[in-house]
N, C-alpha and C positions, 0 to 999 in steps of 0.2 A: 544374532544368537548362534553360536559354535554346535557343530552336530552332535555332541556329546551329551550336549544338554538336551537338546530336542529328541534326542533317544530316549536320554534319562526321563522325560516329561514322557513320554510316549507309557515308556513303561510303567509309572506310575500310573497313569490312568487305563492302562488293561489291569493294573494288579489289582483296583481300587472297585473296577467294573466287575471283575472276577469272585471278588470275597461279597462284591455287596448280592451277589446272586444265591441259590440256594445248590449250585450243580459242583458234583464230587471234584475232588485234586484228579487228573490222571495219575500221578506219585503219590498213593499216600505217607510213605515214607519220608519224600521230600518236601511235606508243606512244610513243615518248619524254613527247612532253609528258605522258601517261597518266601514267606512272611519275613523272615531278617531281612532279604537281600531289597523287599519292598520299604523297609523300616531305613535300612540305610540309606536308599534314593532319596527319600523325603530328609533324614537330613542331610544329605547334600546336599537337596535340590535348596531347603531353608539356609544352609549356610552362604549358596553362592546369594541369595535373593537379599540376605544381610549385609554382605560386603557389597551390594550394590545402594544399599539405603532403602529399601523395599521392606520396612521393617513389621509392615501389618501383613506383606507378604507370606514373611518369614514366621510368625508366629502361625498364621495357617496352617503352614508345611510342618510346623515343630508339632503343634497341637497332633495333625494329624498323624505323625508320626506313633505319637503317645495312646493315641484311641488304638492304632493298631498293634501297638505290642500288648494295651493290655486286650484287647482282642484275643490276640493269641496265647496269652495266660489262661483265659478262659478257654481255652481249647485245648487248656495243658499240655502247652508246646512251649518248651525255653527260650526267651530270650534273652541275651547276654545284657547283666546288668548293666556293663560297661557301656552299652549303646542306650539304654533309656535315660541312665545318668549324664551322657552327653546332649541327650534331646532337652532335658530340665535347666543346665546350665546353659543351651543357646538359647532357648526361648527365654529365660529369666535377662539372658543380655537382651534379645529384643525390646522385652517387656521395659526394662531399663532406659531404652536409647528412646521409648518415645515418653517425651518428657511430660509425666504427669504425675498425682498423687495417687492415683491408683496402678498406674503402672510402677512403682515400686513396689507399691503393696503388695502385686502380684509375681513380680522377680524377688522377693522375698520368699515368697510360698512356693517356688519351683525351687531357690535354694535349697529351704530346707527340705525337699522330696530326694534332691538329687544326695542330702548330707544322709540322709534314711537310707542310702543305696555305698554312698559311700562317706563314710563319717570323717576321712580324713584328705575330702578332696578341696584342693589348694583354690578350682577355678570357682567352686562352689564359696564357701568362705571367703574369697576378696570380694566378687560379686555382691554378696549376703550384705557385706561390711561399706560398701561403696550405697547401696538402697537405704540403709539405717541410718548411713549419716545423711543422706539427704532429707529422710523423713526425722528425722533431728533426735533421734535415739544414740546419742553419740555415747554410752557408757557397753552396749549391747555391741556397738560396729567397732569401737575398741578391742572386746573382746573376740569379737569375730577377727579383726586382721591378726592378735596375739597368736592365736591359734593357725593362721594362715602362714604368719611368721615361722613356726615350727618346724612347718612341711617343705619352707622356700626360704630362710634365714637371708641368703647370699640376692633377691630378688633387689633393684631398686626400688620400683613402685610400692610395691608391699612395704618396706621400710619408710616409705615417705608417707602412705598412708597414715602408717602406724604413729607415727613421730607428730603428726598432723593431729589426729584423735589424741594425741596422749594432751599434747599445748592446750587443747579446748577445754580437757579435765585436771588440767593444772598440774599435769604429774613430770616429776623432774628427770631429765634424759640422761642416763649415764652411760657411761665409755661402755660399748661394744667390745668384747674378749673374741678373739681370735684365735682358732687353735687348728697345730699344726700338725700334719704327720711325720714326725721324727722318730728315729734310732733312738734306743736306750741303752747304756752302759749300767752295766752292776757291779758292785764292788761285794764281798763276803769279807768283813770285817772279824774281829775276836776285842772285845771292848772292856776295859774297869775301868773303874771309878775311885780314886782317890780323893778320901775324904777330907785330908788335909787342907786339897787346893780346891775343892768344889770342881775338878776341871774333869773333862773324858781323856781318853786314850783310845784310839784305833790303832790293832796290830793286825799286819797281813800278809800271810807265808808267801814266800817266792815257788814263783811255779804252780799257780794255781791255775782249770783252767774250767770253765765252767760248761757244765754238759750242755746247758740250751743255749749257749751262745750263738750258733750258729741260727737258730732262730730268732734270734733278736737282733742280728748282725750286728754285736760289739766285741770288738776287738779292744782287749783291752791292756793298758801299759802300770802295773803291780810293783811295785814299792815293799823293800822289804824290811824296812824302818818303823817307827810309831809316827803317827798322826799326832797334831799336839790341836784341841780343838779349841777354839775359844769361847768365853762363856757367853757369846748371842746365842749359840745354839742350848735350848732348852726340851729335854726329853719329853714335857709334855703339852709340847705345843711348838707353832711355826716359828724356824730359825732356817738362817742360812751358815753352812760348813766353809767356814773360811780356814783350812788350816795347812801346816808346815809340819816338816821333819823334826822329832827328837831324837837325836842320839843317845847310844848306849842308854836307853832303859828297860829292866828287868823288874818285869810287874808276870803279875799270872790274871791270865782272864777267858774268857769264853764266849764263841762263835753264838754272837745271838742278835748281832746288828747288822741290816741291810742297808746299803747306799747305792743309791743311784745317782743318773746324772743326763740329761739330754744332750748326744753331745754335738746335735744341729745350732747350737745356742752360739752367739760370739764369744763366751767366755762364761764354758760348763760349770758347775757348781755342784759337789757332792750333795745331797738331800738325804736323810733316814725317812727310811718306807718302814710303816709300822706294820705288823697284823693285821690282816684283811679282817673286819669285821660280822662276827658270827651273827650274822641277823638272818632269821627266816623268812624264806620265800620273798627278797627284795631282790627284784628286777630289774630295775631301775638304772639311770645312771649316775655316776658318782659324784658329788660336788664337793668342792673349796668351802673349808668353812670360813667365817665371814672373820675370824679372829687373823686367819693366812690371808685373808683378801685385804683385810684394813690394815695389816703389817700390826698388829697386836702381838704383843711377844709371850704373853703365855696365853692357853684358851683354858677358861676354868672350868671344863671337863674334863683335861686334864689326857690321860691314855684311855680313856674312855668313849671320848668323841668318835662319833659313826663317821666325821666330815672329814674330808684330807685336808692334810695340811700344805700340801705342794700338790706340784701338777704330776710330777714323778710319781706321786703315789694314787692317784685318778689311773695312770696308765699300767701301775704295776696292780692293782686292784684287781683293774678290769681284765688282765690278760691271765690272772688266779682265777677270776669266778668264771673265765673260756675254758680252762683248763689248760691253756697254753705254755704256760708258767705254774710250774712245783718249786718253791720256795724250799720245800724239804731237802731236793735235790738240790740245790745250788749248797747246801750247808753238809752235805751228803758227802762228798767228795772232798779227800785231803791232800795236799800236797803228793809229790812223786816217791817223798822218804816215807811216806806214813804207811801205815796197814790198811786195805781196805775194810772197811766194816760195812760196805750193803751186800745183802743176802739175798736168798729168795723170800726168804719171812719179811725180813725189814721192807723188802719192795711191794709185797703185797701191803702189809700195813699200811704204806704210804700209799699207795696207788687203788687199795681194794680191790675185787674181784679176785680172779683163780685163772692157772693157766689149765688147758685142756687139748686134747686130740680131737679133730674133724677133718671131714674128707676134702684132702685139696681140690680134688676137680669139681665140686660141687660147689664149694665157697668161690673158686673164681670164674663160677658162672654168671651168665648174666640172662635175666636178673641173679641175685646170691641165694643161693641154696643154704640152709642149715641142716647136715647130715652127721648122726654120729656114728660109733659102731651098733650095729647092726643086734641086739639084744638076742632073736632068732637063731643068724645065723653070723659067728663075730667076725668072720672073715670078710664082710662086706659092710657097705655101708648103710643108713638105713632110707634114704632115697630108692623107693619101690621103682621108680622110672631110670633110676641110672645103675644100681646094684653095681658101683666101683669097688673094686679091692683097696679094702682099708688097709693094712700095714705097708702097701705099694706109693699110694695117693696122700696118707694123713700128714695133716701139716700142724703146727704149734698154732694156739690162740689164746689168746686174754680176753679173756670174757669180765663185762661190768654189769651188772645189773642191780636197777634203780626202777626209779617208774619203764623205764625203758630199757632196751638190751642196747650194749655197742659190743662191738668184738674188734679184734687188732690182731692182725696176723704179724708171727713173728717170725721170719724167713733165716734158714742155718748160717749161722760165722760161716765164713769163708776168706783165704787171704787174701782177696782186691775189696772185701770190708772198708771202708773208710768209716771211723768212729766220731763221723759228724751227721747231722740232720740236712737231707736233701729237702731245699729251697721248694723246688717243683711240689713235692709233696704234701707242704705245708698250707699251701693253697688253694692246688688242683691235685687230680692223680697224677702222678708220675706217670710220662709214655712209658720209660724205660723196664717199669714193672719190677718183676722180677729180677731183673737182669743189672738194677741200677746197684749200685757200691756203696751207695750212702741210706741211711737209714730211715723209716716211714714214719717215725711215731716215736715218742720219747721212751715208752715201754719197750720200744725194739733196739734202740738203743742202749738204755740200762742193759737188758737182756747180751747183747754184744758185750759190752764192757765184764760182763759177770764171768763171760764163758771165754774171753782174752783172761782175764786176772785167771779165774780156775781152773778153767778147763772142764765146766762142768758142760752138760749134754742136754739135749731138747728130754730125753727119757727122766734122767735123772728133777729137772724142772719139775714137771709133771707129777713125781712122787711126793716130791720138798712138797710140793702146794698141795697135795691129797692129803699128807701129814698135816699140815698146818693147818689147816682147817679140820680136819680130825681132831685136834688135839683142841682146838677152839669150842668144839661141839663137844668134847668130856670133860666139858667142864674147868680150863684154861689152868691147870693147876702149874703146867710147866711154864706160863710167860707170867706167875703171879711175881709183883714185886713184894721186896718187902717196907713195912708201911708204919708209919701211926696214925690211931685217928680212929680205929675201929674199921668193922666193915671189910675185914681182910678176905674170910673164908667162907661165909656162907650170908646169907640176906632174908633174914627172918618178914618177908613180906609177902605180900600175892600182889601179881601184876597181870596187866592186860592190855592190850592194843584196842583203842576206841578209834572211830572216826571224829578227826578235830573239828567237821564242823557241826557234828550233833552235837557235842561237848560244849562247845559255841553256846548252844541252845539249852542247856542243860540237860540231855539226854546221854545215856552211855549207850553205843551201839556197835557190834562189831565186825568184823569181813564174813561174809559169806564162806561157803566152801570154796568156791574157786578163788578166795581170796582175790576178785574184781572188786568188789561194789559192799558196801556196810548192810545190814540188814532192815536199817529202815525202810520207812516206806519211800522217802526218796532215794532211795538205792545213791547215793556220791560212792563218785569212785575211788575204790582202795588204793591210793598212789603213798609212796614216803610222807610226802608234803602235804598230804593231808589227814593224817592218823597222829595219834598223839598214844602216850605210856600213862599209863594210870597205876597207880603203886596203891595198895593198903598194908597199915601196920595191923600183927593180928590183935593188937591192943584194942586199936579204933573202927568204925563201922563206919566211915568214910572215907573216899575214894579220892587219891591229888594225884593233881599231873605235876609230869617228872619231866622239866625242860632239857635240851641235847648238856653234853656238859662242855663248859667253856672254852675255846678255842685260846690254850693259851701256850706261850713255849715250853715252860716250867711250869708244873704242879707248885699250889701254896701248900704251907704247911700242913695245912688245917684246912677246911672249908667252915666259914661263919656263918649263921645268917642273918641276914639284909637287916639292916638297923631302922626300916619304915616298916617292915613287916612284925620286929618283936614291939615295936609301938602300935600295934595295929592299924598301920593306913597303908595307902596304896603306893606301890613302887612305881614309878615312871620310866623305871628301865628295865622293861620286862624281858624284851630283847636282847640286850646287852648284859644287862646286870649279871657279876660275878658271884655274887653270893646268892646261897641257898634260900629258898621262899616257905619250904618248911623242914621239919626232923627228916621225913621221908625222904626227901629230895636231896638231903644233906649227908643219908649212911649213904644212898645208890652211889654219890659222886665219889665218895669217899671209895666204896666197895670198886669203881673202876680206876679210879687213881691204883690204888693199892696192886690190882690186877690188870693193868697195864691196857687198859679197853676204853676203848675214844669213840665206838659205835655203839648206838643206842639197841639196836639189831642184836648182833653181835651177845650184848649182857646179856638181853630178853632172850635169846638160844640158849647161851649157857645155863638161866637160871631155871628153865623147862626141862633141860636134863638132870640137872642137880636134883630136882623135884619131882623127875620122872611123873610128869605131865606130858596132856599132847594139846594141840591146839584147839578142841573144843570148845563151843561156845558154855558159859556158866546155864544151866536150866533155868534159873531165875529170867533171865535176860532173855532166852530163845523163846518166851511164851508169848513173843508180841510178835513174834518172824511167822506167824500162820497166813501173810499175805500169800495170793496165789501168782505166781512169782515163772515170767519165763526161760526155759536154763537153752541155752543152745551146745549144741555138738561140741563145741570149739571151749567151751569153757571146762573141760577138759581134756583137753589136748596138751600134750608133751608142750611149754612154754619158747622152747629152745629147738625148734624144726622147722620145716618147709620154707616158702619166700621170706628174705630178712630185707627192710627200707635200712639201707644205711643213716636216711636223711630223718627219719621217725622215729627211729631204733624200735620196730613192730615187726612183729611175726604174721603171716597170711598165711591158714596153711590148707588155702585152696587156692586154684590158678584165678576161679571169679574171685575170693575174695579179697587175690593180690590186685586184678585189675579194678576193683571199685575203691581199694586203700587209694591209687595213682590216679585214682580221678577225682581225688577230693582239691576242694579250694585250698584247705590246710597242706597238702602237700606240694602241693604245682608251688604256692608260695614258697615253703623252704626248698623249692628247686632254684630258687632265684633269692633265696637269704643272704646274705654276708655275713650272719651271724657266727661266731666262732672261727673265722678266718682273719689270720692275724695279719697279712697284708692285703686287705680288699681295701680298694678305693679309697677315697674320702672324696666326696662330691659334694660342689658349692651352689650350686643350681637346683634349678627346677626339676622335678621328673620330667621326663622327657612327653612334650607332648605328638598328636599325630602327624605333626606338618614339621621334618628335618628341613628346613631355611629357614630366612631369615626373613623376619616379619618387614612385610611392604608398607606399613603405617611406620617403622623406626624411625623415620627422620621426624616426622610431629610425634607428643608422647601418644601412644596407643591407646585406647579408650580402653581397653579389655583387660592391661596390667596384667596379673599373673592369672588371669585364665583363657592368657592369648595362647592359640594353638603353637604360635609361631614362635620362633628362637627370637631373644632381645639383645641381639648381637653376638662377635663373630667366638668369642668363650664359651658363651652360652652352646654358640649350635657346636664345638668343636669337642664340648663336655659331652649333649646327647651322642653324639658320632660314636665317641668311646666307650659311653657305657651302654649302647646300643650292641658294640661288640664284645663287651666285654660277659653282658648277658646272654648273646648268641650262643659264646664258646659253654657258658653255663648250661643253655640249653641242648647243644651239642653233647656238652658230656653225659649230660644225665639220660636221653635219649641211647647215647653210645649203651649205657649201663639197664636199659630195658626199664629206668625211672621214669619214665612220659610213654603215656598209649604214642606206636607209631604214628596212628592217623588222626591223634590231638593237636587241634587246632583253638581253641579256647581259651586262653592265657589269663583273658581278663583285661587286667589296664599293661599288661607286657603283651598286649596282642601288635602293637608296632613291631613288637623283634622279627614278625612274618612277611613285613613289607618289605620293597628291593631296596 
C-alpha cells in the first residue's frame, strides 16, 4: 500500500472519530470544508478499493460517504451536489459489479438519487440502462440509453447498447445523420414568376455586398444575369436549384427570396430559406421535415410547415432566433448606384430599442455600471460613488429591452473604421477594445455605414430616436400608411394586458405596480412571454385574446377569418395560423397593417394615448388583489442603473445584491454557455469527465461504458484537453469582467477547469 493511501486511511479515521464525538470544531467557520474534504477521502478511498475488485469494500466507503454528507445537510452546511452525485453513481457501479438480483435492484435506486441531483447525467443513465436490461425490463433500459444517447451521441458503447435494446424490441435501425460545422453562403435574389411557363426567375444586381458577411465568412462570387430555375424546385416544399444563365431578359420583380448554399459541400447547391417561423416561445431545435428527408417533392402544408425543408434553412433559422442574422438587413442594402434608404427610424424598426447617452467610464467598468445624467445635478453622472463629468465621459448606446435589458455600445466613425465585423468579437471580447478598426456588433455597424453615407453625428442619432418614439407615443399618425380594409384611425375597443398563464386557467389578472409579477395570488412573473392582449368590442361583454400579428414579408389584402373557426371547430394552427380567430383580432391587425406597427407593445402605447388612459388596473378586477403582499426597495428602483450582468441582462442595484445575482447556479452556467455564439465548438464526445487520460481497461471493453471517468481513446481525451481550454479562457474572461466572485471555487460539474 503507497503512502498516500495510508494518510488518506489515516485521515479518514480521525475525521470519522471526530464527528462521531460530541466536542466543538476549533474553526467553526471551516467545518464545512472539514466535512467535504472528509467526503471526498471516502470516495477516493471507495474508488481506488473498486478498481482493485474489493467491491463490498467499496460500497462501505461510498455508503459512508453518503451518511456524511447527509450529515452535514443536517448541520446546514453545503455540500456540493456534484460530489454526492458521484458517491450514488460509484456505489450503484459497485452495487452492479457484484452479481446479483438484488444488487441491480439497488444500482437502480442509487441511479435514480444521483438523476434527482442531476437529471441529465450520462454516467447515471448508462448505468440505470445496463441494471434494467439485466433485470429484463428491456423497454425502460431502452429508454434509459435514448436518453443517454442525447448527452454522448458520438459515445461507442452507448450506441451499441442502444442498437442492442432496440433488436430485443424489434425496432428498425435507421441511418445515423451527421452534421457538420460549415460556412454558409447567401445569395439576395429579386424573383417573378411567369405564368406562361410556370417557371421562376432569379435576378441579381452586380456589386452587391452583404453587411454580415463577414460573420458568416462567405465570400461570395454574384452573376449579374438571370437564373433560369427548373421546375424540381417547388415553392412550397423541398427542391433542389439546379440552375443556369438566361440571357437578355427584362421582366420586373422583387427582392423577397433568400438562397443559400454550404459551401464546405463537394458540389454546393443554391437552397431557398423561407421565413423563420413565428411560433411562441419555441426553444427548441429545428428539424427536417419528413417530406425533405423522404425526398417528397411537395409537402402538403405547403408555406406553412414549421419544419425545414433543407439543412440551409435549420442553420439560417437558428442563427435568426441568436440574433446573429437580420435577414431585414441583407435585403436592406442596394447595389453601389442605388440610394440608400436605411435611416435611423428604418434601423430602429428593425432592430427595436432606442439609442441614448451614458457615462463611458462607468459602462467600461468592471463589473459595468449603468449611469446616466445626473437628474440633481446634469453636469454629472448619476453614479453617487464615481460623479464623472457627463458631457466629458458619455458614450452612444442602444438600449434593447424585453424580459431583460442588453445595451451595445456604439464607438465614433473614425477614418482607420473598417466597415466590416471583427471576428474576435463575435465570440469573445475583442483585446483590442476600443482601439480595434473593425466593428463590435451589427448595430455598430449599420450605425458606421449611416454616418459614412451621411454624415450624420452621435447628437443628431440621439434626437432622430427621441423623435421617433415621440412620435410613436402620440399616437403614430405620421408612420400611418394608407390602407383598405378598415381600422385605419382609430380602434373602437378596450384593451388590456393579462398574464397568459392565468388566462390559461380562465382568470384575467394583471401586473402589479412595479409591473414584476400579475396580481394573483401566485404572483408569475410579468415577462413579454408570458402576458397576452385582451381586446373587447364595446358591443360585446367578452374579453378575446389578440395573437402577435403574422410574421409575414408582405401585408394580404384583406385579413380573413380562419375557415374552422367561422364552422365553429377548433383550428390546429394556432401558432402559425394566418388568419384571424375572431372580428376583434381581425380590425387590431388590420388597424396595424394600415399604421405600419408590427409590435404588439408599441399598438397597446398608442391606443392609451389616443384614449388618454394610464395603466391602471379596472376596479372590478383589483377587488381580489387585497392579498398581503411583500414590496421590496428595489421594486422601484430606476430599471436602467447600478451593476448590469451582460450575461443575464439584470440590473443589481446594490454591491450585495450584485454579489448573490454571481453566485447563483443560473449564472455560473451562462458563464460557460455557448449559447448565442456563432462560432463555438461543436463537440462529438463526452463531457469531459475528472480523470484527463486514457482509460487503463481500453484494451478489454470497459465495464463502466460511458460513466467511465476515463477518456475511450486518444479523440476522446484530445476533445476534453480542448474544451477544457476552451472553458478556462471563458472562465478567465468572465472573472477578467468581475462576472465570478474572485474566490469562487464552486463550478459544479466544470469543477475540472481548477485541476492542473
Amino acid at each position: 500500500m503507497d503512502l498516500d493511501r495510508q494518510k488518506r486511511q489515516q485521515d479518514i479515521r480521525k475525521a470519522l472519530g471526530f464527528i462521531q464525538s460530541s466536542l466543538p470544531y476549533p474553526d467553526p467557520q471551516g467545518y464545512g470544508g472539514f466535512l467535504t474534504q472528509l467526503v471526498c477521502n471516502l470516495l477516493e478511498e471507495g474508488s481506488t478499493a473498486f478498481s482493485e475488485g474489493a467491491w463490498k469494500q467499496a460500497i462501505k466507503d461510498f455508503s459512508e460517504g453518503v451518511n456524511v454528507a447527509y450529515y452535514a445537510q443536517a448541520e446546514s452546511l453545503d455540500i456540493p451536489s456534484a460530489l454526492l452525485e458521484s458517491l450514488y453513481v460509484k456505489r450503484a457501479a459497485a452495487y452492479q459489479s457484484v452479481v446479483s438480483h438484488s444488487g441491480n435492484e439497488q444500482c437502480v435506486q442509487d441511479c435514480d438519487k444521483a438523476l434527482a441531483l442531476n437529471e441529465g447525467s450520462c454516467k447515471a443513465l448508462h448505468r440505470k440502462a445496463l441494471c434494467l436490461r439485466e433485470l429484463g425490463h428491456i423497454r425502460e433500459a431502452y429508454d434509459c440509453s435514448m436518453a443517454c444517447l442525447l448527452s454522448a451521441p458520438n459515445d461507442k458503447q452507448v450506441n451499441k447498447l442502444a442498437q442492442e435494446l432496440a433488436n430485443k424490441l424489434g425496432l428498425k435501425i435507421r441511418k445515423a445523420y451527421i452534421s457538420t460545422h460549415v460556412s454558409i453562403a447567401f445569395l439576395k435574389l429579386k424573383a417573378c414568376v411567369q405564368t406562361s411557363w410556370q417557371l421562376a426567375f432569379y435576378h441579381n444586381r452586380r456589386g452587391f455586398s452583404c453587411p454580415q458577411s463577414s460573420i458568416l465568412n462567405s465570400q461570395l462570387k454574384l452573376h449579374s444575369n438571370c437564373i433560369h430555375v427548373s421546375p424540381c424546385l417547388s415553392l412550397s416544399g423541398p427542391g433542389v436549384l439546379d440552375y443556369k444563365h438566361q440571357e437578355h431578359l427584362a421582366h420586373r420583380c422583387q427582392q423577397n427570396i433568400l438562397l443559400c448554399r454550404i459551401k464546405a459541400l463537394p458540389h454546393p447547391v443554391w437552397n431557398r430559406v423561407r421565413p423563420r417561423p413565428a411560433k411562441q416561445n419555441f426553444t427548441g431545435a429545428f428539424m427536417l421535415c419528413k417530406g425533405a428527408k423522404n425526398q417528397i417533392e411537395v409537402c402538403k402544408y405547403g408555406e406553412d410547415c414549421t419544419f425545414a425543408y433543407c439543412q440551409e434553412e435549420v442553420d439560417v433559422w437558428t442563427l435568426e432566433r441568436k440574433e446573429v442574422l437580420n435577414r431585414e438587413l441583407l435585403f436592406e442594402r442596394q447595389g453601389p448606384n442605388d440610394k440608400t434608404t436605411l435611416s435611423i427610424t428604418r434601423l430602429l424598426q428593425l432592430q427595436n430599442g432606442m439609442f441614448m447617452y451614458l457615462c463611458g467610464v462607468c459602462y467600461d467598468s468592471r463589473p459595468r455600471i449603468i449611469s446616466k445624467r445626473s437628474k440633481e445635478v446634469p453636469s454629472i453622472c448619476s453614479n453617487l460613488a464615481g460623479r464623472h463629468h457627463f458631457d466629458d465621459q458619455k458614450c452612444l448606446v442602444h438600449v434593447v429591452r424585453s424580459s431583460s435589458m442588453s445595451y451595445t455600445r456604439i464607438r465614433p466613425l473614425n477614418p482607420l473604421c473598417q466597415l466590416e465585423m471583427c471576428r474576435r468579437a463575435v465570440r469573445y471580447r475583442c483585446q483590442r477594445d476600443h482601439s480595434c478598426s473593425f466593428a463590435h456588433s451589427v448595430i455598430e455597424l449599420e450605425c458606421w455605414k449611416l454616418q459614412q453615407d451621411n454624415g450624420i453625428t452621435h447628437e443628431e442619432i440621439v434626437q432622430e430616436s427621441k423623435q421617433h418614439w415621440n412620435k410613436q407615443d402620440g399616437g403614430g399618425s405620421e408612420t400611418r400608411r394608407g390602407g383598405k380594409g378598415g381600422g385605419g384611425n382609430k380602434l373602437n375597443l378596450n384593451m388590456k394586458y393579462v398574464c397568459g398563464l392565468c388566462w390559461r386557467d380562465g382568470l384575467i389578472s394583471e401586473a402589479d405596480k412595479a409591473l414584476k409579477y400579475c396580481t394573483a395570488k401566485a404572483r408569475h412573473s410579468w415577462t413579454k412571454d408570458r402576458r397576452v392582449l385582451l381586446v373587447k368590442s364595446l358591443e360585446k361583454k367578452k374579453w378575446v385574446m389578440v395573437r402577435t400579428l403574422p410574421a409575414a414579408k408582405t401585408y394580404p389584402h384583406q385579413y380573413d377569418i380562419c375557415s374552422h373557426v367561422v364552422k365553429l371547430k377548433k383550428c390546429h394552427y394556432i401558432g402559425n395560423c394566418t388568419f384571424a380567430h375572431s372580428e376583434e383580432e381581425k380590425e387590431v391587425w388590420t388597424y396595424m397593417k394600415n399604421n405600419g406597427l408590427k409590435d404588439m407593445q408599441q399598438m397597446y402605447d398608442i391606443w392609451l394615448t389616443m384614449t388618454k388612459q394610464n395603466r391602471q388596473s379596472d376596479p372590478v378586477l383589483a377587488q381580489n388583489t387585497e392579498v398581503k403582499q411583500i414590496v421590496m426597495p428595489t421594486d422601484y428602483a430606476d430599471p436602467m442603473s447600478g451593476f448590469h450582468c451582460r450575461l443575464c441582462g439584470r440590473h443589481s442595484h446594490s454591491e450585495r445584491q450584485w454579489q448573490q445575482h454571481i453566485s447563483t447556479k443560473k449564472h455560473k452556467e451562462r458563464v460557460f454557455s455557448c449559447e448565442g455564439e456563432d462560432e463555438s465548438p461543436i463537440w462529438k464526445h463526452r463531457f469531459p469527465g475528472p480523470r484527463f487520460a486514457l482509460c487503463p481497461r481500453l484494451e478489454s471493453e470497459c465495464p463502466e461504458g460511458a460513466s467511465c471517468d476515463y477518456a475511450h481513446g486518444t479523440e476522446e481525451l484530445e476533445e476534453w484537453q480542448e474544451r477544457r481550454e476552451f472553458l478556462r479562457r471563458k472562465l478567465a474572461k468572465a472573472r477578467e469582467d468581475m462576472l465570478i466572485m474572485p474566490d469562487e471555487l464552486d463550478f459544479g460539474k466544470y469543477n475540472f477547469l481548477l485541476q492542473d
